[in-house]
Structures are given as structure tokens and as C-alpha cells.
GUSE-705068 format. One record per atom (N, C-alpha, C): y, x, z. Coordinates in steps of 0.2 Angstrom, whole numbers, padded with zeros to 4 digits, always signed. Layout:
// GUSE-705068
YXZ...
This chain:
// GUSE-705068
+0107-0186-0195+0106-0178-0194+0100-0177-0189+0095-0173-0192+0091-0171-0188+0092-0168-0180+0086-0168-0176+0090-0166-0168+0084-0161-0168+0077-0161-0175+0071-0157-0171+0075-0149-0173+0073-0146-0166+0073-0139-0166+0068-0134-0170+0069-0129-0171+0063-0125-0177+0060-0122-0170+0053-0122-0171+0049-0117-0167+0048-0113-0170+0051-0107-0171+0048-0100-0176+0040-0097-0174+0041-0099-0167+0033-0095-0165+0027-0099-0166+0027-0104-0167+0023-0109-0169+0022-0111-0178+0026-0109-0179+0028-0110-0188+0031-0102-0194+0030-0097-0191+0031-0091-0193+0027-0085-0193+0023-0083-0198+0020-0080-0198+0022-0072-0195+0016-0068-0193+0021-0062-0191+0021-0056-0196+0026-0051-0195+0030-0049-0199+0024-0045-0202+0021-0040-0197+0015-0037-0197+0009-0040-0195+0005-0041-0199-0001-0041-0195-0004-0035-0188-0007-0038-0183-0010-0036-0179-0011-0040-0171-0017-0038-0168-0016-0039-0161-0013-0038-0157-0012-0038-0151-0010-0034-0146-0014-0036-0139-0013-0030-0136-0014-0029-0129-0012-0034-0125-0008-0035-0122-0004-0038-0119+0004-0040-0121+0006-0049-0119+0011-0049-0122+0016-0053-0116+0022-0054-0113+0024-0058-0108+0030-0056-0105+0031-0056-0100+0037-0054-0095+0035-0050-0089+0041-0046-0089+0041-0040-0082+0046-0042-0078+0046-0039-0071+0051-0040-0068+0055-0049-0066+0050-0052-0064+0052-0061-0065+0057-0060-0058+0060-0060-0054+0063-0062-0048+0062-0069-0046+0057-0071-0042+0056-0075-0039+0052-0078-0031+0055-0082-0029+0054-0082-0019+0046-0084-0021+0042-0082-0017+0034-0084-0018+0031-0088-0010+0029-0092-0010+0027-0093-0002+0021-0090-0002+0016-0085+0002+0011-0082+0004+0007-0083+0007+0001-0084+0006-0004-0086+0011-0008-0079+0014-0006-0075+0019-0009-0070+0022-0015-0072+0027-0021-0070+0027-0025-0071+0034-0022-0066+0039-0021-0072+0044-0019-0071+0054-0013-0074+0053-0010-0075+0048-0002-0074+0047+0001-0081+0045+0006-0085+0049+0008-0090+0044+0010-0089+0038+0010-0094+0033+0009-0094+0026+0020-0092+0027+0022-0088+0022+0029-0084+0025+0031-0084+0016+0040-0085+0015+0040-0084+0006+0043-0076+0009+0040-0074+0002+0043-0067+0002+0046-0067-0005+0051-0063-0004+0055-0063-0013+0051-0057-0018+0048-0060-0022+0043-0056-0028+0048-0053-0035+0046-0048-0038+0046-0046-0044+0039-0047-0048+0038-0051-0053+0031-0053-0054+0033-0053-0063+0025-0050-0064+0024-0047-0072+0020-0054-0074+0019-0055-0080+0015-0062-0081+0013-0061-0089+0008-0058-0090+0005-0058-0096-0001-0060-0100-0002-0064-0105-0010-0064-0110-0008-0059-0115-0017-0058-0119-0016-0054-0125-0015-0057-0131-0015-0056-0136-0012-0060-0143-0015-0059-0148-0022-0061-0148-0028-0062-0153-0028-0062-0159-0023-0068-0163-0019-0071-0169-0015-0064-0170-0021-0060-0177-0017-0055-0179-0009-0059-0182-0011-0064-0185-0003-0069-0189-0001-0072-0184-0001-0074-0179+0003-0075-0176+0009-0073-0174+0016-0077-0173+0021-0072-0172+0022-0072-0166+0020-0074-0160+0021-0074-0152+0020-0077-0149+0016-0076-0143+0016-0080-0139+0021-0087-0136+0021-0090-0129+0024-0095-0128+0027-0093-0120+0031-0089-0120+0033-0084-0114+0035-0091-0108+0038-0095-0111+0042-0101-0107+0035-0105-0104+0029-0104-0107+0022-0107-0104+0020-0105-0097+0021-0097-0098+0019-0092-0094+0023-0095-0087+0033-0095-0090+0037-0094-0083+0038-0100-0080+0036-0106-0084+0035-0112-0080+0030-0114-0074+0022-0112-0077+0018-0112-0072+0018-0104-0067+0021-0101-0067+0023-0098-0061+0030-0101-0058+0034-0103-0060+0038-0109-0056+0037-0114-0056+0029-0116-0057+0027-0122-0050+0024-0121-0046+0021-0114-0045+0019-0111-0039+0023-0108-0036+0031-0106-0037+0037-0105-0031+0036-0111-0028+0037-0115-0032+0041-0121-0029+0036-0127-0027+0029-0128-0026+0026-0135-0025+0019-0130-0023+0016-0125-0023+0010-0120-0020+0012-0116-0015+0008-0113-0013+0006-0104-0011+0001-0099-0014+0005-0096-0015-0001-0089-0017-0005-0088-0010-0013-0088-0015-0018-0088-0010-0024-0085-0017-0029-0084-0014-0033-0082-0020-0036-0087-0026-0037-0093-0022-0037-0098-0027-0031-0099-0032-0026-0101-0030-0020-0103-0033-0019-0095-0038-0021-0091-0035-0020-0086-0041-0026-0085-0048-0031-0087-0045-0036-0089-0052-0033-0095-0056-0031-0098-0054-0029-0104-0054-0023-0103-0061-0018-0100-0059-0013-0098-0062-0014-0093-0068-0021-0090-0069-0024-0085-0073-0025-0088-0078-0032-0094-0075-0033-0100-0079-0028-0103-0084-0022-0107-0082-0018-0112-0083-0011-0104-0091-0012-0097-0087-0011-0092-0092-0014-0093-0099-0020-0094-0099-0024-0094-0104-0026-0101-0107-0026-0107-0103-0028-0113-0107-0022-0115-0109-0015-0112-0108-0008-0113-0112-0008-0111-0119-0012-0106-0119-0012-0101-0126-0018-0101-0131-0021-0107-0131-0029-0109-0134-0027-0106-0141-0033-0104-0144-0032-0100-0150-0027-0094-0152-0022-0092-0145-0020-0086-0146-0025-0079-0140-0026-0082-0133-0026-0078-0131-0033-0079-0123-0037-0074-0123-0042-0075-0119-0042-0072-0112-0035-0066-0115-0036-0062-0106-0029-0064-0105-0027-0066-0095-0021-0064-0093-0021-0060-0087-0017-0059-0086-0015-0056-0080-0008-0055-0077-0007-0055-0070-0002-0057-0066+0000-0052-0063+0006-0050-0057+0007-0044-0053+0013-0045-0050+0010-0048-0046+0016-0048-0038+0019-0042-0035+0025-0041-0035+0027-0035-0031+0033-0039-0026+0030-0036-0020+0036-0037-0014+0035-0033-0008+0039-0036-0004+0038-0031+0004+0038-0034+0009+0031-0036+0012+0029-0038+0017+0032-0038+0024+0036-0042+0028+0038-0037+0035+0033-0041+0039+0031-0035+0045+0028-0038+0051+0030-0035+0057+0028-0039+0063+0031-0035+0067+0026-0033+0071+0030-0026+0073+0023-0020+0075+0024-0017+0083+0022-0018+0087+0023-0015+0095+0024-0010+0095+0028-0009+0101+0028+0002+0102+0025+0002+0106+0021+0011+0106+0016+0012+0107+0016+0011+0115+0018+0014+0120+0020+0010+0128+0024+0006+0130+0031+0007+0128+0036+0002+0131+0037-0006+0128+0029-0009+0125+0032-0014+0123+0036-0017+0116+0041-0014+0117+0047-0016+0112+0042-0017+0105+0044-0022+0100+0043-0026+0097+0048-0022+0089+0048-0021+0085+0053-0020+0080+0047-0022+0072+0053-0023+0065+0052-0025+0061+0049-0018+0057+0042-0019+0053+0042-0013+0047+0041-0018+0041+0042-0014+0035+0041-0018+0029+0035-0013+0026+0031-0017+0024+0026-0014+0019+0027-0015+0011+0026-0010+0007+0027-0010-0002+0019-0014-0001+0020-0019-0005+0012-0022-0008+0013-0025-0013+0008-0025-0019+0007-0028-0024+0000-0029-0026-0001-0038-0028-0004-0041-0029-0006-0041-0035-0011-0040-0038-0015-0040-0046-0020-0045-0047-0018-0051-0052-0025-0054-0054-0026-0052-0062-0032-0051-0062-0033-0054-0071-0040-0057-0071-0038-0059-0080-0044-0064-0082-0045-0062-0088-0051-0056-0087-0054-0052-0096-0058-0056-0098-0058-0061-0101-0062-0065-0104-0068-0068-0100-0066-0073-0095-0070-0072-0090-0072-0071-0084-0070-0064-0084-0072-0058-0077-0066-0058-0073-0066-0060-0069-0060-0059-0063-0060-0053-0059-0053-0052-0058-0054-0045-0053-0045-0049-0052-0046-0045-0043-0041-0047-0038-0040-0044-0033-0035-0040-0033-0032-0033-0032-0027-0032-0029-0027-0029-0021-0022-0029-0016-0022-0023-0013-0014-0021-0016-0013-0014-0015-0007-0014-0011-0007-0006-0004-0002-0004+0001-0001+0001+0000+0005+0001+0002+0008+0008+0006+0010+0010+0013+0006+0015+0015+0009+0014+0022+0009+0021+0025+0014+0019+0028+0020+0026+0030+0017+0028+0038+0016+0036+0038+0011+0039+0045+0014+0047+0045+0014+0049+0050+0015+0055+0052+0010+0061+0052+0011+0066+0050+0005+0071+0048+0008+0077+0050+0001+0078+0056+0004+0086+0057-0002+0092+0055+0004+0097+0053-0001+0104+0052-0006+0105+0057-0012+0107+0055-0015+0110+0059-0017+0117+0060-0015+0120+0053-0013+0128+0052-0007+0130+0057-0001+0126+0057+0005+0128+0059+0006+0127+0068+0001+0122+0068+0000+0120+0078-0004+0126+0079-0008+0128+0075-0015+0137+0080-0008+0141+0080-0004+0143+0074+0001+0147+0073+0007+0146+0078+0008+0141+0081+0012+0138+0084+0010+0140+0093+0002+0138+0092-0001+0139+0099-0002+0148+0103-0002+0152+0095-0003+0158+0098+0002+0163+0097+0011+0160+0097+0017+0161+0098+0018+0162+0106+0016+0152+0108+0015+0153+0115+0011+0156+0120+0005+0158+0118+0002+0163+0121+0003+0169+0122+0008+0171+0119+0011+0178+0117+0016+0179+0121+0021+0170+0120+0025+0171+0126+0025+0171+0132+0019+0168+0133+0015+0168+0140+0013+0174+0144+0009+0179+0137+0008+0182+0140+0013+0191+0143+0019+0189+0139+0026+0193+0138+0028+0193+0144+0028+0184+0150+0032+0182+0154+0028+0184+0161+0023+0183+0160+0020+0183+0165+0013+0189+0167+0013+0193+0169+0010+0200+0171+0003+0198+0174-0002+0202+0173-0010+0200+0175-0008+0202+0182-0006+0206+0188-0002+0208+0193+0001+0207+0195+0003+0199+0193+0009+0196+0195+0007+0192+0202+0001+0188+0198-0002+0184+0203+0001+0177+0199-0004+0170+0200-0002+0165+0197+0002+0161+0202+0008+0159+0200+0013+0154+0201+0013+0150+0200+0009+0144+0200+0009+0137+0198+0017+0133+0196+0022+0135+0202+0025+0131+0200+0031+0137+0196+0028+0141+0195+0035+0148+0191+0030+0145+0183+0024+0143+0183+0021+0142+0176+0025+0135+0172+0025+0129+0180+0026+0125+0177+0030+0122+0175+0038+0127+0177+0045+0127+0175+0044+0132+0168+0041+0135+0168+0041+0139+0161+0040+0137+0156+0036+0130+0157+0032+0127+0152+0036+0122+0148+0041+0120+0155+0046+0115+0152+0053+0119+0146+0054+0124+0146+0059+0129+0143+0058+0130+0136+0063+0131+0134+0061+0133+0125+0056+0142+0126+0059+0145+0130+0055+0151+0131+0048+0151+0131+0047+0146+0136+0039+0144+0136+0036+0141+0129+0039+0136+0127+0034+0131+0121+0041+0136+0115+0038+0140+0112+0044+0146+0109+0043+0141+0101+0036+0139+0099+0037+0138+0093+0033+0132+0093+0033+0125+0086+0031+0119+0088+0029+0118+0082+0022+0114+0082+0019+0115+0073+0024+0111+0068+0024+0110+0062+0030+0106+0059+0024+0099+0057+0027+0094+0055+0026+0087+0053+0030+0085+0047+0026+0079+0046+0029+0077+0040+0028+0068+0039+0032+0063+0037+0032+0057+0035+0027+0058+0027+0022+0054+0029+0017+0053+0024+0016+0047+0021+0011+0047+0018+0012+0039+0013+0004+0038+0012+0001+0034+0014-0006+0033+0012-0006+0027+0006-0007+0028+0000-0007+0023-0005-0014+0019-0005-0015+0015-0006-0022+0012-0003-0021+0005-0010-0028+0005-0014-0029-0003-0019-0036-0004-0014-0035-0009-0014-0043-0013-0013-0045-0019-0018-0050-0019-0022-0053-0027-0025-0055-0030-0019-0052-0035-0019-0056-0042-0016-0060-0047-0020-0066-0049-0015-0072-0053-0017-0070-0057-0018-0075-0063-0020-0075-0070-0019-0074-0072-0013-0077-0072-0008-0075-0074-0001-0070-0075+0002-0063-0069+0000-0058-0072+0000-0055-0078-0001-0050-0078+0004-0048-0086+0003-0039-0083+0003-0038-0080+0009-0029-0078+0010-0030-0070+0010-0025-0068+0008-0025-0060+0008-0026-0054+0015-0029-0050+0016-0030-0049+0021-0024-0043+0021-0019-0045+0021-0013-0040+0021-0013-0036+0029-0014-0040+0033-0011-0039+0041-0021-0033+0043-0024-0036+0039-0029-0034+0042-0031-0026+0037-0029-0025+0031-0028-0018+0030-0024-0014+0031-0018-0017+0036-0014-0012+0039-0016-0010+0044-0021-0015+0050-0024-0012+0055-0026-0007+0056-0030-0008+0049-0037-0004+0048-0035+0003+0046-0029+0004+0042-0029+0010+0039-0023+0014+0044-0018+0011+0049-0016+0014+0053-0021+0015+0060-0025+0012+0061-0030+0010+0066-0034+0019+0066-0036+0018+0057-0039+0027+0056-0034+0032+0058-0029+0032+0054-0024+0037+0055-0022+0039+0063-0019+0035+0066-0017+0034+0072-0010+0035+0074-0007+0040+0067+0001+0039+0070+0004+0038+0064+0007+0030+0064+0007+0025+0061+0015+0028+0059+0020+0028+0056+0028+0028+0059+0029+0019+0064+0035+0022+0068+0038+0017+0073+0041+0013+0070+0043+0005+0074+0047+0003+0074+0053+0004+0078+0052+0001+0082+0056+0002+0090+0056+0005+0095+0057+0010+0097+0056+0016+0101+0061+0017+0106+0057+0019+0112+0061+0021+0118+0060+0027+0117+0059+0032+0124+0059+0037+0126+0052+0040+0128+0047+0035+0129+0042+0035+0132+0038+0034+0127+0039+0031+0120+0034+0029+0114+0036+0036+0109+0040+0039+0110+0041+0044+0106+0037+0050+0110+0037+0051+0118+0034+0055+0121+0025+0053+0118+0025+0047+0117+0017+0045+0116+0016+0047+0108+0021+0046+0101+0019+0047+0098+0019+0055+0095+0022+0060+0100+0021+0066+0100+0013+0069+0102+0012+0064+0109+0003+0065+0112-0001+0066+0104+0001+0060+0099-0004+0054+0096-0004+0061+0090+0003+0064+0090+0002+0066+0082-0001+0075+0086-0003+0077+0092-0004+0083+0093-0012+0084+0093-0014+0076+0093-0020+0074+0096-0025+0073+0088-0021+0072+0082-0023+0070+0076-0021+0075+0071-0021+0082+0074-0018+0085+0067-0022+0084+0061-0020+0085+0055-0023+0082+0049-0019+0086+0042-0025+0091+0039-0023+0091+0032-0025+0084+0028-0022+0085+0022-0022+0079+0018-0029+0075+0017-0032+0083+0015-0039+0080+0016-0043+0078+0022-0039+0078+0027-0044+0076+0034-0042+0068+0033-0036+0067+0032-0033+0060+0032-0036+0057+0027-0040+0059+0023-0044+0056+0015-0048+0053+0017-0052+0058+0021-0060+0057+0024-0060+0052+0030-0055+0051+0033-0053+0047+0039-0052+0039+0036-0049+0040+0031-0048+0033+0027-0054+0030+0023-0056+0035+0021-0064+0034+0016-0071+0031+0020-0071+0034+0026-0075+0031+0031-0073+0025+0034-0068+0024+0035-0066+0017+0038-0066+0011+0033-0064+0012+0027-0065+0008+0021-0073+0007+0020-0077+0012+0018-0085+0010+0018-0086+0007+0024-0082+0007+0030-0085+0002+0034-0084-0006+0033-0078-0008+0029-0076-0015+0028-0079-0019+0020-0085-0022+0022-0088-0026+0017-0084-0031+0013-0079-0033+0016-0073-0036+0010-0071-0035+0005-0072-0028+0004-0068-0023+0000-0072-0023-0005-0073-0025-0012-0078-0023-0016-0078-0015-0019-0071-0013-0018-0071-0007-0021-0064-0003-0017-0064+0004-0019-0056+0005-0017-0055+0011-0019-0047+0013-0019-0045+0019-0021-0037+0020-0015-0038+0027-0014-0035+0029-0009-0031+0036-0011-0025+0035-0011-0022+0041-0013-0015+0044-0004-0018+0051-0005-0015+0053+0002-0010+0057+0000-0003+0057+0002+0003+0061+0002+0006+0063+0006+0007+0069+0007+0009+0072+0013+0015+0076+0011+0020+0074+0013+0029+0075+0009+0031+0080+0013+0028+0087+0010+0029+0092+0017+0034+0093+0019+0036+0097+0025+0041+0100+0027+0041+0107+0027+0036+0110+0027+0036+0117+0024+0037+0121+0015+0033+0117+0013+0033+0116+0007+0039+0113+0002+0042+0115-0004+0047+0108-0007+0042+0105-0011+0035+0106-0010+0030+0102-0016+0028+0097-0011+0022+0093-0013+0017+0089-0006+0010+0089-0010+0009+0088-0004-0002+0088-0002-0004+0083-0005-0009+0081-0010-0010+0077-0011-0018+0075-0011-0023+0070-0010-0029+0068-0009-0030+0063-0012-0035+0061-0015-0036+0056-0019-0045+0055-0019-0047+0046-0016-0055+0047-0016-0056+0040-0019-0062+0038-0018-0062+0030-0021-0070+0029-0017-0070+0023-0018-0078+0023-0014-0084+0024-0020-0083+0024-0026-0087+0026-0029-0095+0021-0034-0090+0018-0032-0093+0010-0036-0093+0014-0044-0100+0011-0047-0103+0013-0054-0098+0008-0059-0096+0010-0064-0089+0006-0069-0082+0003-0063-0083+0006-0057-0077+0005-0052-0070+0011-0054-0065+0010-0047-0061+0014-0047-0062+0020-0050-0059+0023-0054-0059+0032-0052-0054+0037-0052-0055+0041-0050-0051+0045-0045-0043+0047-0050
């Protein structure tokens, strides 16, 4: 009695002729260990997409078990780092000889770090959305590290219109006649009468892709959240007292921001980082006035680069 098995994909023609785009698996659930620059190398649990294209208009399919094996040698005996991910692009492709010349790869998961509060200290957990992109067009590498990072956005139409309520109050309470009362002003100031109306805010989302160069070695995950909370400046908290909330009220009165100010803020701090071969920056502002949201969108403006 025979024991060999039929390979249909190997020995079946396909039904129709043609190419394809891309051919593989979405959605892999799989633990990844991570090589972050600043950061111990940390597993984080992935959803990971894993594709080549499919040349062989007669052939009937790719070898999907090729794909899922050598990324389960990099769960289990690597780290994802920049190398190991060319690496795995390569090893995509020289599995599929005579079928297929591009792959590509796509890490999704969520980074925790820990983030300080803004005076008191305290320490607390944030999670970042980021996904990792390699491909290999025939060739030409590109290596793509994309965040989302969540900030505070205040009006700055709704603070003037907010500011000349209180003035009005001000000037309602207190008589040119009257003579100043320093300390009748500065009990006043503390009352809802006094501060009568307050600009509104909103929890925002700054989407950010950047390509990474060759120089890369670990992803600089820790160091584009610096930078892009570093511009903004009111990051959302982790752990907060009473005293960090007092400060992230200073932070968000001292940066009012339409969507578009928050663009130009990001846009100028990314042309300042040379690692970035290119990038694309989308700004969301999930209003609270409004039931729609703000939305901004720039790129650095790289020639056959991102666009908008």
C-alpha cells in the first residue's frame, strides 16, 4: 500500500490561468521577541500577514506551510530586528523559486512602555498600536514602522471664546470705581463665576509611518514616541495624581492646537530626524464639539515617496 501523499500544488495545474498579486496568510497569532533600540529585546504577541506573488500563471499555489514554518523559526529560536526581517523576506522568496519574486511581511501588535507623570513621579503602563512592514519587489527593500499615539487637543477658537466670557464676567463683577481688590480678584478667580466658561478638548490620535534606512539595526519604536509626544506636548497620561493633572491642564492651555497646527508641529520635527527616509503623518482630532473629527494629513514629500 502506498503511504506517498498527492501534492496537488505541486502537480495540478490551475483551473484558470493567471497571476496574482499577492498570495499567503493574514492574521497568524503569534508571540514574536522584539528587538527595540533603548529597550530590552521584550515578546510581544503579533498578528502577522505573510505573503509572495504568484508568477506561474499554471500554477495552482503557492506553498503557504513554507511561509508559516519560517516565521515560526523566528518566534521560537530569533528576534525580530531589521536584519532577521530581510532575512525572513529572502528565505519568503527562495522557498518559492520559479514561482514568486516579491514578499512581504506585517507585524501588528502593541507595544507597552512605561511613561512618567508629568510632576509627581508615579510611573504607569501605555500601550502603543504599531505595525511593522517589510517587502521585497524584486529586489528593492522597504522597511516600514508605523504608530499611533494618543494626545490631547485643545481648541483654540473655543479658549479666545472661552477667554472673552471671562472677561465679561470680570467685567460684570467688578466696577472701574470699585477700586482693585487683589484679594476679592483672587477669590473670584477661583469660583465658577469667575472662570464662567472653559475651551473644550478632545483625545486625539496622531498616526504616523516612517521608512527606515539601512542603518537600522533595532526599531526605534521608544524613540518615535519621544519625538512625536516630545512635539505635541500633551501626550495622554498614564498615572496621575492631582498635581499631574493640574500640570496637564497648564500643558494643554499652553499648546492650543487646530489639527492643522498639530501637522506642522509633527512635520517639522520629523524633517529634523535623518533616520527616517520618508514619512506620512495623519492627524485626528475626535472632536467634542463637533459629531465629525479634524482631520490633517502631510508626508515629507520624497519624489516616487509617500503620498498624502
Amino acid at each position: 500500500m502506498s503511504t506517498s501523499m498527492p501534492d496537488i500544488a505541486n502537480h495540478t495545474t490551475a483551473q484558470t490561468e493567471g497571476t496574482l498579486d499577492w498570495v499567503g496568510m493574514s492574521n497568524i497569532e503569534m508571540p514574536i521577541m522584539l528587538a527595540s533600540k533603548g529597550e530590552s529585546s521584550r515578546m510581544v504577541s503579533a498578528y502577522v500577514d505573510a505573503l509572495v506573488n504568484l508568477n506561474d500563471p499554471q500554477a495552482k499555489g503557492i506553498h503557504m506551510s513554507r511561509l508559516y514554518l519560517l516565521l515560526d523559526e523566528l518566534s521560537t529560536s530569533n528576534e525580530l530586528n531589521y536584519q532577521s526581517l530581510v532575512a525572513l523576506l529572502d528565505g519568503f522568496i527562495s522557498s518559492h523559486q520559479d514561482l514568486s519574486d516579491n514578499a512581504k511581511v506585517v507585524f501588528n501588535f502593541d507595544y507597552h512602555l512605561r511613561r512618567k507623570s508629568l510632576i509627581s513621579g508615579k510611573q504607569g503602563w501605555k500601550a502603543y498600536p504599531i505595525t511593522i512592514t517589510g517587502r521585497l519587489d524584486k529586489g528593492k527593500l522597504m522597511v516600514e514602522l508605523a504608530i499611533d499615539v494618543r494626545y490631547s487637543s485643545t481648541c483654540p477658537c473655543s479658549a479666545a471664546l472661552a477667554r472673552q466670557l471671562i472677561q465679561k464676567s470680570f467685567r460684570d463683577s467688578f466696577s472701574a470705581d470699585s477700586g482693585v481688590d487683589l484679594d476679592a480678584i483672587h477669590e473670584w478667580l477661583g469660583t465658577t463665576e469667575g472662570i464662567v466658561a472653559t475651551p473644550h478638548s478632545q483625545r486625539s490620535v496622531a498616526e504616523i509611518k516612517v521608512k527606515l534606512n539601512a542603518a537600522s539595526t533595532e526599531f526605534p519604536i521608544t524613540e518615535l514616541v519621544d519625538l512625536i509626544e516630545d512635539a505635541l506636548q500633551t501626550p495622554v497620561q498614564a498615572a496621575v495624581k492631582r498635581e499631574d493633572e493640574q500640570e496637564f491642564a497648564r500643558l494643554n492651555g499652553q499648546n492650543l492646537m487646530f489639527c492643522e497646527d498639530a501637522a506642522r508641529r509633527l512635520q517639522h520635527a520629523m524633517n529634523l530626524a535623518p533616520e527616517y527616509d520618508d514619512f506620512w503623518l495623519k492627524i485626528n482630532h475626535l472632536e467634542s464639539l463637533h459629531a465629525h473629527d479634524a482631520v490633517s494629513v502631510t508626508t515629507k514629500g520624497v519624489s516616487g515617496g509617500y503620498q498624502p
